[in-house]
N, CA, C and O atoms as a DFTB+ gen file, in Angstrom:
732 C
 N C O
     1  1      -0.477     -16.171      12.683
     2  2      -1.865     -15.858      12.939
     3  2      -2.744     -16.489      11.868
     4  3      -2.353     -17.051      10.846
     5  1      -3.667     -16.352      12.168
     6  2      -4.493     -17.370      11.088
     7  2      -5.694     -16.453      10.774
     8  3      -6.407     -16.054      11.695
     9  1      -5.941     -16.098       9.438
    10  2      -6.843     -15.575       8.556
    11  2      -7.647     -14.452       9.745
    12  3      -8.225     -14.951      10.711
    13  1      -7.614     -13.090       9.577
    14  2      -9.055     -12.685      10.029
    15  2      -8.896     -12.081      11.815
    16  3      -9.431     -11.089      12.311
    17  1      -7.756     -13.326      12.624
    18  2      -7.501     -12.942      13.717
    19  2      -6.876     -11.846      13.583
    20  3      -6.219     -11.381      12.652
    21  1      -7.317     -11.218      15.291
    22  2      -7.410      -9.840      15.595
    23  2      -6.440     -10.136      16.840
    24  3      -6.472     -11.308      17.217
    25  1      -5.505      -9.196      17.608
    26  2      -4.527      -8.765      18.675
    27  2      -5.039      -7.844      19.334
    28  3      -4.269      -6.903      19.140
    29  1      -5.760      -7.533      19.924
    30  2      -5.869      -6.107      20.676
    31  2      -5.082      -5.785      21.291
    32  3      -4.855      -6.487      22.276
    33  1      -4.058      -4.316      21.024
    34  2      -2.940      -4.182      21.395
    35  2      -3.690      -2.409      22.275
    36  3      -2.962      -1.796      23.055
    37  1      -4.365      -2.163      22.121
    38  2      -5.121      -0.857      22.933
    39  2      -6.806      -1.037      22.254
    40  3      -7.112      -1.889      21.419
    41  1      -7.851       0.096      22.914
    42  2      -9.238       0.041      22.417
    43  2      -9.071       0.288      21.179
    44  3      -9.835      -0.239      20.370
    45  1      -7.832       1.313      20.660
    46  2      -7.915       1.834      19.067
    47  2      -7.161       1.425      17.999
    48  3      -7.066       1.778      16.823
    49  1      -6.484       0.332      18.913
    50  2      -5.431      -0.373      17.680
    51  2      -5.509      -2.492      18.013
    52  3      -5.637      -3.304      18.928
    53  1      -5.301      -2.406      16.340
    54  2      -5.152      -3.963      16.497
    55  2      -4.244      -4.227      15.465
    56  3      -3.802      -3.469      14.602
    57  1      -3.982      -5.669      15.725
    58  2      -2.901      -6.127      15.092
    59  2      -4.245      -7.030      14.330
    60  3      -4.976      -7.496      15.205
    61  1      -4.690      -7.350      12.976
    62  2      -5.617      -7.914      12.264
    63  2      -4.969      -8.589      10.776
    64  3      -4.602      -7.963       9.782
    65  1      -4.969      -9.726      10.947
    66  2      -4.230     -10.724       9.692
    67  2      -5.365     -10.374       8.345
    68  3      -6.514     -10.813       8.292
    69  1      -4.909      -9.749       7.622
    70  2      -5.743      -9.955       6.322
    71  2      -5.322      -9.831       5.326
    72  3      -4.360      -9.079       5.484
    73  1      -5.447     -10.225       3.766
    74  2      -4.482     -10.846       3.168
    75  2      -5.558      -9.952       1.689
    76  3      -6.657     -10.483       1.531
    77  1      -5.294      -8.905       0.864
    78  2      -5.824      -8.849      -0.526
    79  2      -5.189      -9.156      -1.722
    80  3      -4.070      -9.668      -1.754
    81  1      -5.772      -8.900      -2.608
    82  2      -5.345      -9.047      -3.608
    83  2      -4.109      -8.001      -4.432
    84  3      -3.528      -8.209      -5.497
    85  1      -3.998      -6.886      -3.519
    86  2      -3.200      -6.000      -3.875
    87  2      -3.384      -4.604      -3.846
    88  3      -2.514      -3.758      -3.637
    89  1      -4.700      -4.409      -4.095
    90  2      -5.325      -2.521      -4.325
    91  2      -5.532      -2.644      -2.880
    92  3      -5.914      -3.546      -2.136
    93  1      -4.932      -0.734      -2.654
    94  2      -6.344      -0.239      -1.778
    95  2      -7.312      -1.156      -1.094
    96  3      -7.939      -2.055      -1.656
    97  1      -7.352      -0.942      -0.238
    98  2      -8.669      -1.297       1.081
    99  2      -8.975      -2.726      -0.238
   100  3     -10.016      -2.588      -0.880
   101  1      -8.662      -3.177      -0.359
   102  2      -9.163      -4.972      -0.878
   103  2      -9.324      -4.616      -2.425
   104  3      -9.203      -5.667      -3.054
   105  1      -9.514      -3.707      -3.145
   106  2     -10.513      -3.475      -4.187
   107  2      -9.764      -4.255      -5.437
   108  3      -8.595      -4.030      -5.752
   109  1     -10.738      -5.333      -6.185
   110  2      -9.466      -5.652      -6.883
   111  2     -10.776      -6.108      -8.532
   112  3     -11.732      -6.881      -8.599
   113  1     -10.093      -5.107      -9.642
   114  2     -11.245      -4.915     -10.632
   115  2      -9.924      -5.521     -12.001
   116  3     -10.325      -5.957     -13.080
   117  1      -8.805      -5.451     -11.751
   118  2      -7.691      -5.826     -12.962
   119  2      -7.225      -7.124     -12.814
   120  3      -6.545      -7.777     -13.605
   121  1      -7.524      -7.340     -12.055
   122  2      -6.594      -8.791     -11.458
   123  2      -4.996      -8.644     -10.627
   124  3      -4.108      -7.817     -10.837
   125  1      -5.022      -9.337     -10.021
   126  2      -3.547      -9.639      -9.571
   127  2      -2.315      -9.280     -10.602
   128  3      -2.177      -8.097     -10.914
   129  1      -1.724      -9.927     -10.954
   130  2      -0.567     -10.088     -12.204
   131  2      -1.269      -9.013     -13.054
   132  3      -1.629     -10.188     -13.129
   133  1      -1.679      -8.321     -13.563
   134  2      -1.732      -6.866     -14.351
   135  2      -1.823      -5.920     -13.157
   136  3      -0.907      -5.240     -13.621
   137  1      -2.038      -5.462     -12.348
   138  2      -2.040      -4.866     -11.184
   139  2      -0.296      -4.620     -10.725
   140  3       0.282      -3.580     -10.408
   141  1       0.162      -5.878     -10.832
   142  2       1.813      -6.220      -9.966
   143  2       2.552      -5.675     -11.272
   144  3       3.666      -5.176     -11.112
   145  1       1.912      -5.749     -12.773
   146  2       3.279      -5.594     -13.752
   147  2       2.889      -3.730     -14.088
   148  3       3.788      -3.008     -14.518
   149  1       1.739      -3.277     -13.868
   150  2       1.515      -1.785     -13.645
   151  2       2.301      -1.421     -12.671
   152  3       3.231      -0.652     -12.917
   153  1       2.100      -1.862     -11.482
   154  2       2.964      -1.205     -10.486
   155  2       4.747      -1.533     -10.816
   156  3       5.541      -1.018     -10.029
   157  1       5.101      -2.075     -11.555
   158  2       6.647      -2.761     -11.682
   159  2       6.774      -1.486     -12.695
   160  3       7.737      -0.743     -12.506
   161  1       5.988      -1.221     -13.619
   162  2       5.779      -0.301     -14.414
   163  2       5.910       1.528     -13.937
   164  3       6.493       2.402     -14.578
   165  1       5.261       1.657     -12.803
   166  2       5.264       2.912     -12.562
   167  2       6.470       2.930     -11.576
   168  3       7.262       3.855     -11.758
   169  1       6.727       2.111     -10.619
   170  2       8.338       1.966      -9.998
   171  2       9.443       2.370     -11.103
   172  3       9.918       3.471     -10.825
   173  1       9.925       1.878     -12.129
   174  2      10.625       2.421     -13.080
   175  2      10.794       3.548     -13.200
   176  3      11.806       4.224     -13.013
   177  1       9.314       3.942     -13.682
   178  2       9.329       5.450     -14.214
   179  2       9.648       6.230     -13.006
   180  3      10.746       6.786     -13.049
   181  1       9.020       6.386     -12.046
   182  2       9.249       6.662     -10.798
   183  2      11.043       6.826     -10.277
   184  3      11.570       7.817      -9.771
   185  1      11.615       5.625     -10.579
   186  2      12.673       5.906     -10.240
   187  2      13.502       6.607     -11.065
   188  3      14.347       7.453     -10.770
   189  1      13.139       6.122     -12.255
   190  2      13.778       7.370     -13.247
   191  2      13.379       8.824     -13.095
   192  3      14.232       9.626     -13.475
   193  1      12.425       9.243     -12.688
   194  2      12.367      10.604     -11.987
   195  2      12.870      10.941     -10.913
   196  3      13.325      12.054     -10.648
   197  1      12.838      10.268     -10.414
   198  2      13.652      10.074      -8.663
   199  2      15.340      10.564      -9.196
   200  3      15.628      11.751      -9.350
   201  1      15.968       9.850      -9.344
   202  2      16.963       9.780     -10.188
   203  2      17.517      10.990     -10.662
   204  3      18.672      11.318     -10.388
   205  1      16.594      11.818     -11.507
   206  2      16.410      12.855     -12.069
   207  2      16.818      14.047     -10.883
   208  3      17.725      14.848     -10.654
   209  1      15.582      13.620     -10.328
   210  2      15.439      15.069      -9.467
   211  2      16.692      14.778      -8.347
   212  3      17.279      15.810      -8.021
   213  1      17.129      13.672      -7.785
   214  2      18.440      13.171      -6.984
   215  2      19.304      14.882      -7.495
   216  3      19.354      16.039      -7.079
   217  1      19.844      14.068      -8.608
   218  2      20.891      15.308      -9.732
   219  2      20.871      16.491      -9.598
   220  3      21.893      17.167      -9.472
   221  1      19.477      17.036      -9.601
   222  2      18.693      18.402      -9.754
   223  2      18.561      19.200      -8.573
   224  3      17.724      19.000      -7.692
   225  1      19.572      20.277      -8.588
   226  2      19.392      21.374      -7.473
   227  2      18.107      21.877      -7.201
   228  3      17.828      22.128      -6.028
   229  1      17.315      22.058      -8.050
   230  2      16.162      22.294      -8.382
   231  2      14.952      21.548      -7.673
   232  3      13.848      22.091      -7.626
   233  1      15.136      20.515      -7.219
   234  2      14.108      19.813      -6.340
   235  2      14.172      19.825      -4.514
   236  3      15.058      19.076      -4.102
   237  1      13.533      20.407      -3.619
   238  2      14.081      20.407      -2.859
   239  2      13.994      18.749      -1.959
   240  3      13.140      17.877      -2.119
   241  1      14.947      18.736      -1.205
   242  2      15.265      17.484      -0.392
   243  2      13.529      16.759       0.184
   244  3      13.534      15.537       0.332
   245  1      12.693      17.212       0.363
   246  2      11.560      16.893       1.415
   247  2      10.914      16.494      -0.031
   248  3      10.345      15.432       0.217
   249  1      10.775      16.690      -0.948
   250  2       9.908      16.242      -2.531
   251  2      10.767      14.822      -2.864
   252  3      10.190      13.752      -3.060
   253  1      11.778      14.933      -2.886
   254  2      12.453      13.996      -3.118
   255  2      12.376      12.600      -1.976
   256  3      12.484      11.455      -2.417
   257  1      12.207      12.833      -0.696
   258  2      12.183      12.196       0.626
   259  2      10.166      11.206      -0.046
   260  3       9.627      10.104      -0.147
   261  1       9.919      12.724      -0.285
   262  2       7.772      11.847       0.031
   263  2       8.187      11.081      -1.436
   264  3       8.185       9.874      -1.196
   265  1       8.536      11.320      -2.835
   266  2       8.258      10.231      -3.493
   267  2       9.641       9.217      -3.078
   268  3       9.444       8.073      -3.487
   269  1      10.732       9.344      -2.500
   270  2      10.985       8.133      -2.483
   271  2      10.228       6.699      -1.094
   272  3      10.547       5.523      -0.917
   273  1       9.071       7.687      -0.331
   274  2       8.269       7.184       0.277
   275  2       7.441       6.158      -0.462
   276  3       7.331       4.966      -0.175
   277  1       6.628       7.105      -1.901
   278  2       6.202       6.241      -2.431
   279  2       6.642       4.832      -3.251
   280  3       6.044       3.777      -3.464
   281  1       7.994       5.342      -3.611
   282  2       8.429       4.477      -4.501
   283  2       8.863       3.210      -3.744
   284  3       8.675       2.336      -4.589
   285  1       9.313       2.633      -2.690
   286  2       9.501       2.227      -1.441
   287  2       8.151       1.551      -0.938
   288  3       7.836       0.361      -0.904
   289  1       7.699       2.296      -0.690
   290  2       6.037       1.421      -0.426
   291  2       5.081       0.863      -1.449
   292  3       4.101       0.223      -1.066
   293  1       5.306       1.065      -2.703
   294  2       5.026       0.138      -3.755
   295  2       5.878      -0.670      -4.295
   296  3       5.470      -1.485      -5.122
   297  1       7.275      -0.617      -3.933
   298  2       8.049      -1.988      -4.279
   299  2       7.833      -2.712      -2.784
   300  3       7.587      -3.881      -3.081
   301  1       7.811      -2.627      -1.689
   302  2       7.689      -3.046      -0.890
   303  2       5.994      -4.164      -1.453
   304  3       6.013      -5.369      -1.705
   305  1       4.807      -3.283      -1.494
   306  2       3.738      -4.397      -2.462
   307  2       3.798      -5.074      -3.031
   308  3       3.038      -6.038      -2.936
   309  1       5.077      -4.954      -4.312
   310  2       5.270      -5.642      -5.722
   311  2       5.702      -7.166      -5.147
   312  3       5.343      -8.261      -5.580
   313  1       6.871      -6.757      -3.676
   314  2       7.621      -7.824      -3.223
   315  2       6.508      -8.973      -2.710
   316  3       6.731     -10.182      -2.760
   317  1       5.419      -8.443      -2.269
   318  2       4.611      -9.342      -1.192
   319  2       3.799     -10.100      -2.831
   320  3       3.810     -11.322      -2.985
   321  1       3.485      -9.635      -3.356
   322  2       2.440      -9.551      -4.820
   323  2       3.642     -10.873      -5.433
   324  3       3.351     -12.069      -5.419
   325  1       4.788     -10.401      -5.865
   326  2       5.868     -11.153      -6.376
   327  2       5.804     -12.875      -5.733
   328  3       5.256     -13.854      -6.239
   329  1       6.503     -12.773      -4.585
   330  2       6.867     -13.908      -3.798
   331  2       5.886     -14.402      -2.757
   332  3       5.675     -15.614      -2.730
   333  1       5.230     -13.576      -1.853
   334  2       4.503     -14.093      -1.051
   335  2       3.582     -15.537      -0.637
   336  3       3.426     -16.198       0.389
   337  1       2.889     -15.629      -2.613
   338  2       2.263     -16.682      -2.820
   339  2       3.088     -18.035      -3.026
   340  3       2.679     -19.177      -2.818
   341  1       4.366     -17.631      -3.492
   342  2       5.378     -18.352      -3.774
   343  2       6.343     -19.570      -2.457
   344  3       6.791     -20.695      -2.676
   345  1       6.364     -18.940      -1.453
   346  2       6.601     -19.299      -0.451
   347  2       5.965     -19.543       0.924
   348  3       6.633     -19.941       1.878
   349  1       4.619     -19.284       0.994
   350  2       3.900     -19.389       1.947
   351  2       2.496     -20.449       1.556
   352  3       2.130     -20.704       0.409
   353  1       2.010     -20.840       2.520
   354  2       1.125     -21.755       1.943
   355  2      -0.029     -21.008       2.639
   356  3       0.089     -20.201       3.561
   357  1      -1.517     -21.538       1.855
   358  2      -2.532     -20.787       1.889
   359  2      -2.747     -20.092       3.839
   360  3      -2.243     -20.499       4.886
   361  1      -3.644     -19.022       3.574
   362  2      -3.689     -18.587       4.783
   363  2      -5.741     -18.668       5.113
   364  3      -6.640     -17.978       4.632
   365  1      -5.780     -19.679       5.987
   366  2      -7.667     -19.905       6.144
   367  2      -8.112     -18.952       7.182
   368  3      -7.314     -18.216       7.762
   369  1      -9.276     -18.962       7.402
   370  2      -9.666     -18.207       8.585
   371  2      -9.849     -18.873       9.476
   372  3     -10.130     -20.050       9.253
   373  1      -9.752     -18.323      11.039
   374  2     -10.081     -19.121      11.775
   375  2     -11.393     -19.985      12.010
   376  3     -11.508     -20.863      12.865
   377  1     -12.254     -19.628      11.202
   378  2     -13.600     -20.287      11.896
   379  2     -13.659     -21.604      10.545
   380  3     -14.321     -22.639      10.479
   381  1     -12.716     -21.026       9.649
   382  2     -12.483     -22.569       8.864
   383  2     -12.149     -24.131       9.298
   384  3     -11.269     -24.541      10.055
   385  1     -13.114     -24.832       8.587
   386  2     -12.647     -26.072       9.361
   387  2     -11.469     -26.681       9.193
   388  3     -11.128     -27.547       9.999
   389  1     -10.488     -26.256       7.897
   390  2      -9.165     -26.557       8.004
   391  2      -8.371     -25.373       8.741
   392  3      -7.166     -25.185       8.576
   393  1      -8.954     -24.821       9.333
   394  2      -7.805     -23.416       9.851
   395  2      -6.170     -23.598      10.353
   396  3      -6.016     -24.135      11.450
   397  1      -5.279     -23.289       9.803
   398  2      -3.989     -23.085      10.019
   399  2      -3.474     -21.900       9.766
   400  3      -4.048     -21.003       9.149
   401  1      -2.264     -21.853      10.282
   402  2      -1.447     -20.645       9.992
   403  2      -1.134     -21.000       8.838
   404  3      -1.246     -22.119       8.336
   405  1      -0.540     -19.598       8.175
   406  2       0.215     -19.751       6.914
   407  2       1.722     -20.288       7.251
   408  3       2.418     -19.727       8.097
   409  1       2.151     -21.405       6.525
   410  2       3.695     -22.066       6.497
   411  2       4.680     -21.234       5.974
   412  3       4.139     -20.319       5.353
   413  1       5.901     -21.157       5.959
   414  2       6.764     -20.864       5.292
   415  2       7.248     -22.116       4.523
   416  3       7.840     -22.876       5.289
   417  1       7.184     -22.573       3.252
   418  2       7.771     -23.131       2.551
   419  2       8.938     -23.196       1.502
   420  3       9.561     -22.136       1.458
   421  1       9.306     -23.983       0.811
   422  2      10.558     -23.960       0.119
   423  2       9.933     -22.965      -0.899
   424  3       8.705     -23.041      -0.853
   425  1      10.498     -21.827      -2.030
   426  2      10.431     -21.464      -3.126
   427  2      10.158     -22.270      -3.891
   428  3      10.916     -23.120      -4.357
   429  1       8.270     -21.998      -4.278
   430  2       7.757     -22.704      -5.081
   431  2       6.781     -23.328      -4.892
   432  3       5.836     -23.406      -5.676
   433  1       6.909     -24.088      -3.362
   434  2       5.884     -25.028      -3.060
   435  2       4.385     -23.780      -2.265
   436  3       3.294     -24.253      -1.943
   437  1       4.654     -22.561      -2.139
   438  2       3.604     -22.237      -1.809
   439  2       1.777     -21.799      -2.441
   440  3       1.351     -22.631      -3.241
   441  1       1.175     -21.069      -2.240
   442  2      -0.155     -21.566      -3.096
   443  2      -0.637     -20.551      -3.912
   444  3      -1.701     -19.941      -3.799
   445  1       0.189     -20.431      -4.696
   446  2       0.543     -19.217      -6.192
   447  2       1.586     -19.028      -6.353
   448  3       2.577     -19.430      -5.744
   449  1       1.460     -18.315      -7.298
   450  2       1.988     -18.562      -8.759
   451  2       2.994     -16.968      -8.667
   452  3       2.517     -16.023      -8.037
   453  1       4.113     -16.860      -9.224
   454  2       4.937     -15.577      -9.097
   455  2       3.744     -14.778      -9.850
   456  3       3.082     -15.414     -10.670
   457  1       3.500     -13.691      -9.660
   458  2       3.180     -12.329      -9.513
   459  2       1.355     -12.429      -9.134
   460  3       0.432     -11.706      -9.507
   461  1       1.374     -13.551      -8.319
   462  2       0.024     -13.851      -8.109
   463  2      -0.178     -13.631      -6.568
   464  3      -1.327     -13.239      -6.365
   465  1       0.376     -13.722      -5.695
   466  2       0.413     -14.034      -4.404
   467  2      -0.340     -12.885      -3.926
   468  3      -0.347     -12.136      -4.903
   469  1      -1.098     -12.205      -2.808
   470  2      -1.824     -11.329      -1.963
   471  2      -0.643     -10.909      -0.753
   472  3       0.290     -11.472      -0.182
   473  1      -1.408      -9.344      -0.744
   474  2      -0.217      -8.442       0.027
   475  2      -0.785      -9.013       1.396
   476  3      -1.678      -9.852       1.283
   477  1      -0.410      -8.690       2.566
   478  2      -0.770      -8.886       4.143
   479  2      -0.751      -7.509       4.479
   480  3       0.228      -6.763       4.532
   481  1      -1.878      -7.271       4.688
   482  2      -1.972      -5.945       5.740
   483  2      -2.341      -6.429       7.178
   484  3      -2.943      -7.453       7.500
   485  1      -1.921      -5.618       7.819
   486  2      -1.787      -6.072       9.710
   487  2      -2.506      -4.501      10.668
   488  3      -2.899      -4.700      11.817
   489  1      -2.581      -3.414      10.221
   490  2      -2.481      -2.696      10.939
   491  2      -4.083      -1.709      10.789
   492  3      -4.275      -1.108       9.732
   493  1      -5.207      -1.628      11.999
   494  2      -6.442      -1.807      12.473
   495  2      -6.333      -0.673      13.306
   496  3      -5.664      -0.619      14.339
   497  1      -7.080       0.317      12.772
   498  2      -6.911       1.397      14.082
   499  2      -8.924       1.917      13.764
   500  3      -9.240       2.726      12.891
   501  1      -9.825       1.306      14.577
   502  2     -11.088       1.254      14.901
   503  2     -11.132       2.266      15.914
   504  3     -11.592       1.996      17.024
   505  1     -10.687       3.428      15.630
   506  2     -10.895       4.692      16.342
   507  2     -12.131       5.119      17.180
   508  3     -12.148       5.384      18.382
   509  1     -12.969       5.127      16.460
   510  2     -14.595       4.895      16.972
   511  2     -15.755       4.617      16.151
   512  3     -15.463       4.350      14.986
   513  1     -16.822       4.606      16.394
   514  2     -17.856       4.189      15.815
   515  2     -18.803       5.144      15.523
   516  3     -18.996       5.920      16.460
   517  1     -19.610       5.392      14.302
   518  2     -20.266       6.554      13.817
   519  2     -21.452       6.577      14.656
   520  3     -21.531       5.402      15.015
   521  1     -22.562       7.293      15.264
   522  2     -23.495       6.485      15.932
   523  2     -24.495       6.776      14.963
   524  3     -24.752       7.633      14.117
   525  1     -25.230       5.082      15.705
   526  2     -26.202       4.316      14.693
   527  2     -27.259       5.597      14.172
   528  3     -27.764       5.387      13.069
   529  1     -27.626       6.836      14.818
   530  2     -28.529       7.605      14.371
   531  2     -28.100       8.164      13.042
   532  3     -28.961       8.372      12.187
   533  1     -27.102       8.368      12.857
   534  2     -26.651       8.717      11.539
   535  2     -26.458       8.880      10.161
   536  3     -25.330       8.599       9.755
   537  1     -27.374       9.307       9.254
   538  2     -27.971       8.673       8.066
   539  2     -26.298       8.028       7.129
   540  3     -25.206       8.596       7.119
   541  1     -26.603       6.986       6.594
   542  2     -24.909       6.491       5.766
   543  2     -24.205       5.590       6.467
   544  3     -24.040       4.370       6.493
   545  1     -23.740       6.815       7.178
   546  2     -22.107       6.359       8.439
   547  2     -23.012       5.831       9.396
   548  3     -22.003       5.408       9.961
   549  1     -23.654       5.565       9.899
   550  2     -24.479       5.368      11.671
   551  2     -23.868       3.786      11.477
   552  3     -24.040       2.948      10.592
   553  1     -23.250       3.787      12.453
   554  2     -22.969       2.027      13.113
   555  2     -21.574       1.517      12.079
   556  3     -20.938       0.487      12.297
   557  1     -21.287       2.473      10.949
   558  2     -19.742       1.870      10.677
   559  2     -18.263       2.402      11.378
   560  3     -18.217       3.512      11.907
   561  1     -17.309       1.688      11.342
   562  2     -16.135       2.633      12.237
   563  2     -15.607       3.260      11.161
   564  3     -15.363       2.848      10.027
   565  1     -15.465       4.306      11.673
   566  2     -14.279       5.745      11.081
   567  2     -12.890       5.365      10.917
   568  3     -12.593       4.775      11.955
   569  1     -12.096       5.393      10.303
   570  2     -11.040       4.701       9.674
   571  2     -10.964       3.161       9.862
   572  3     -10.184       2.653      10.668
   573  1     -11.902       2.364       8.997
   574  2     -12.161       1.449       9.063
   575  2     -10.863       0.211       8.052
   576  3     -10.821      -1.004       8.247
   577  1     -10.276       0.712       7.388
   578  2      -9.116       0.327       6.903
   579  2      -8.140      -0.377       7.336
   580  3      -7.571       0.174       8.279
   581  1      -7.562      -1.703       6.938
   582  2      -6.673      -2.243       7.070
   583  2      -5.071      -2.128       6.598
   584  3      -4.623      -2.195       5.454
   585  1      -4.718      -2.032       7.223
   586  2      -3.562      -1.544       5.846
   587  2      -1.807      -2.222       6.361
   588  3      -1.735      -3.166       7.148
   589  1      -1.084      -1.843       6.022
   590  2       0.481      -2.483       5.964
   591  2       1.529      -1.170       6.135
   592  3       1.091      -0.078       5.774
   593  1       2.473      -1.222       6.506
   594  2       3.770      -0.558       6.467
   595  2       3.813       0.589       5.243
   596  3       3.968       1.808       5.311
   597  1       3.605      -0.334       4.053
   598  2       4.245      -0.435       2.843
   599  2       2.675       0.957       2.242
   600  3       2.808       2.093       1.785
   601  1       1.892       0.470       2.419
   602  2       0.473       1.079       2.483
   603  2       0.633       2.661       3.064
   604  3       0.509       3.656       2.350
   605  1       0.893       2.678       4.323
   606  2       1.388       3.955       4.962
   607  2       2.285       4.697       4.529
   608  3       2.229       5.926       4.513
   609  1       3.485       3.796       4.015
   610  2       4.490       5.074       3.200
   611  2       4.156       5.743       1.940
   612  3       4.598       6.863       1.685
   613  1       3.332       5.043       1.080
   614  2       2.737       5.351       0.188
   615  2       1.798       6.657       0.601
   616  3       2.024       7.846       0.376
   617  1       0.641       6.031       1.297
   618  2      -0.347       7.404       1.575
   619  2      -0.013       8.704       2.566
   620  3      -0.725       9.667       2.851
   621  1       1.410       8.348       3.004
   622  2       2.381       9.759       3.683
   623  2       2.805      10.298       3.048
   624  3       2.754      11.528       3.039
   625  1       3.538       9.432       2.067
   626  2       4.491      10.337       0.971
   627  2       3.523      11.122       0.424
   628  3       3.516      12.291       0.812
   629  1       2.665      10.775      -0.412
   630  2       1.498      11.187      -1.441
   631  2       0.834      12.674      -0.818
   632  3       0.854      13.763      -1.392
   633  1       0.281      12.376       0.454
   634  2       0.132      13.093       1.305
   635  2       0.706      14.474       1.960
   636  3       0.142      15.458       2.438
   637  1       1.782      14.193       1.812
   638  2       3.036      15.149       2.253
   639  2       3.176      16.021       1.097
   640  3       2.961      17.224       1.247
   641  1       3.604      15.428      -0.358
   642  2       3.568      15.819      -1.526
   643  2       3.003      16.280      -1.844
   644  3       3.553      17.350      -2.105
   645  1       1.868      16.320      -2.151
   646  2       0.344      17.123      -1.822
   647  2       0.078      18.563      -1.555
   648  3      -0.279      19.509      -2.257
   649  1       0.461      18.358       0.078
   650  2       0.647      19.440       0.643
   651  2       1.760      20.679       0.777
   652  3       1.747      21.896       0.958
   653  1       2.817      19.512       0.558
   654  2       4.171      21.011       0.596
   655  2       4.624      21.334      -0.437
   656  3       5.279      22.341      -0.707
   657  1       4.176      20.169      -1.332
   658  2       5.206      20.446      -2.793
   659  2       4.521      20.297      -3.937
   660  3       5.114      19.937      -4.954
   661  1       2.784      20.626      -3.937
   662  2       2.298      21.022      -5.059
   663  2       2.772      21.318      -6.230
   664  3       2.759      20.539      -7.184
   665  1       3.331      22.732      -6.252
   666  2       4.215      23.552      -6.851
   667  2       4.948      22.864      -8.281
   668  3       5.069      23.333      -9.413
   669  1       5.361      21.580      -7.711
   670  2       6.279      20.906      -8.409
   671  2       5.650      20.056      -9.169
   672  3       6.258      19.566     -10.120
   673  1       4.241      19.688      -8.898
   674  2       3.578      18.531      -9.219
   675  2       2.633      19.234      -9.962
   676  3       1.542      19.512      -9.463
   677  1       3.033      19.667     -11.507
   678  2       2.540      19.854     -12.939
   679  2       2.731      19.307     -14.261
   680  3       3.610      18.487     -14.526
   681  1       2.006      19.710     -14.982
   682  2       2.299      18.890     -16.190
   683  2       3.130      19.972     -16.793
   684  3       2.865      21.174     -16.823
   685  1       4.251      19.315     -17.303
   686  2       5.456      19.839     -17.920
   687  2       4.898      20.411     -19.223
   688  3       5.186      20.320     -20.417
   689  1       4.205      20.884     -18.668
   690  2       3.621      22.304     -20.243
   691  2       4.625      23.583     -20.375
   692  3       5.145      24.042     -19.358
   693  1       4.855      24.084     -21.526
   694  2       5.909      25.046     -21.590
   695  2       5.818      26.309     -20.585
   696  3       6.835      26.876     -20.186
   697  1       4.134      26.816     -20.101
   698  2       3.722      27.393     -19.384
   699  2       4.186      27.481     -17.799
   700  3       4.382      28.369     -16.969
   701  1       4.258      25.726     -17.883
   702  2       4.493      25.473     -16.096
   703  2       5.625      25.444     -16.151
   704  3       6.322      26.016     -15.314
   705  1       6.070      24.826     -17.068
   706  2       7.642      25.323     -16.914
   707  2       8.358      26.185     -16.831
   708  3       9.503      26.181     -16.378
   709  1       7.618      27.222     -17.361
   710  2       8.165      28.994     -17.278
   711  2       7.958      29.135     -16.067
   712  3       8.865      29.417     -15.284
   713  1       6.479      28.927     -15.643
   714  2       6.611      29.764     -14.088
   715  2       7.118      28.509     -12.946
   716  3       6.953      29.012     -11.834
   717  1       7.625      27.191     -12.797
   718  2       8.783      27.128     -12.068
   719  2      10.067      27.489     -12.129
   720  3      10.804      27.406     -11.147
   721  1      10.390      27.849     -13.087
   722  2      12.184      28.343     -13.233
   723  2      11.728      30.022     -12.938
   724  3      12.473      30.951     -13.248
   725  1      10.374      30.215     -12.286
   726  2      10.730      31.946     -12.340
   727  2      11.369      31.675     -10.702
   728  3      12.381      32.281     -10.349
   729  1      10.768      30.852      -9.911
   730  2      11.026      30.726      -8.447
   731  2      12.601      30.763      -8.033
   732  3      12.931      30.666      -6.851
C-alpha cells in the first residue's frame, strides 16, 4: 500500500497505511533512537518482573497474562523501530509525485538507520462523527486513532490491569506491602 491509503473493509473499519515515529497516536517530542533505547529499557525491567511474578504464587495468572500483553506489544514496537527502516525502502504518499510502495530490501539497503526506522500502524475504526454543532468535538471522528496489533496489546493489557488488578499495582512501600500479604 502506499503512504496514507485507506481499504474500506466496513463503514467503521479500515485498513489505513501510516507509518510514525514510534509514540502514541504519532506524538514524537524525544526522538526516535532515545524513544526505542527507553523502551529496550523498560522491556528488561519488565521482564525481570514478569519473571518474578512467573515464580510467585502470589501473583494471580490474569496480572501476569495483561503485563505479558504489554511486554509483547512493546517489543513487538522496538522490532518495527529496530529493523523496519533497515529493510524497507521509504514509504510516499499516494498523491506524491514519486509514489511507490514500500520495497522489501536486502538488510541495510533500506531508508534508516537501526533504531531509527517508524512503526506501521494499519488499523482505522472511524466509528462516527461528533456533529458539527458541538463546541471542541463538532466535525472530528470519535476514536480517531490509528494504531497496530502491537498498540492494542499494550492498551488491553494496561487496561485490563487497571481494572482487575489494581491491588497489585503499588509502590512497594513497607505499608503496601503489609496490606498485600494481609490478602
Amino acid at each position: 500500500m502506499l503512504l496514507f491509503q485507506k481499504v474500506d473493509i466496513t463503514s467503521w473499519f479500515q485498513i489505513y497505511f501510516t507509518e510514525n515515529e514510534g509514540m502514541a497516536f504519532g506524538m514524537d517530542f524525544i526522538g526516535t533512537m532515545f524513544l526505542t533505547l527507553f523502551r529496550l529499557l523498560a522491556v528488561v525491567v519488565f521482564i525481570l518482573f514478569l519473571r518474578k511474578m512467573v515464580k510467585s504464587p502470589r501473583y494471580p495468572l490474569g496480572l501476569v497474562v495483561c503485563l505479558s500483553m504489554i511486554v509483547s506489544g512493546a517489543a513487538g514496537n522496538i522490532i518495527d523501530n529496530c529493523f523496519y527502516g533497515l529493510c524497507f525502502t521509504e514509504s510516499l504518499p499516494e498523491w506524491s509525485f514519486a509514489a511507490e510502495t514500500a520495497c522489501l530490501v536486502p538488510l541495510g539497503e533500506g531508508y534508516g538507520s537501526f533504531l531509527s526506522g517508524k512503526v506501521v500502524d494499519m488499523f482505522y475504526f472511524p466509528l462516527f462523527t461528533w456533529p458539527e454543532s458541538w463546541p471542541l468535538i463538532g466535525g472530528d471522528v470519535f476514536f480517531g486513532a490509528v494504531f497496530n496489533f502491537a498498540d492494542a496489546s499494550i492498551s488491553c493489557g494496561a487496561v485490563a490491569m487497571l481494572l482487575f488488578y489494581s491491588k497489585y499495582i503499588t509502590i512497594n512501600s513497607p505499608k503496601a506491602e503489609n496490606n498485600n500479604t494481609k490478602e
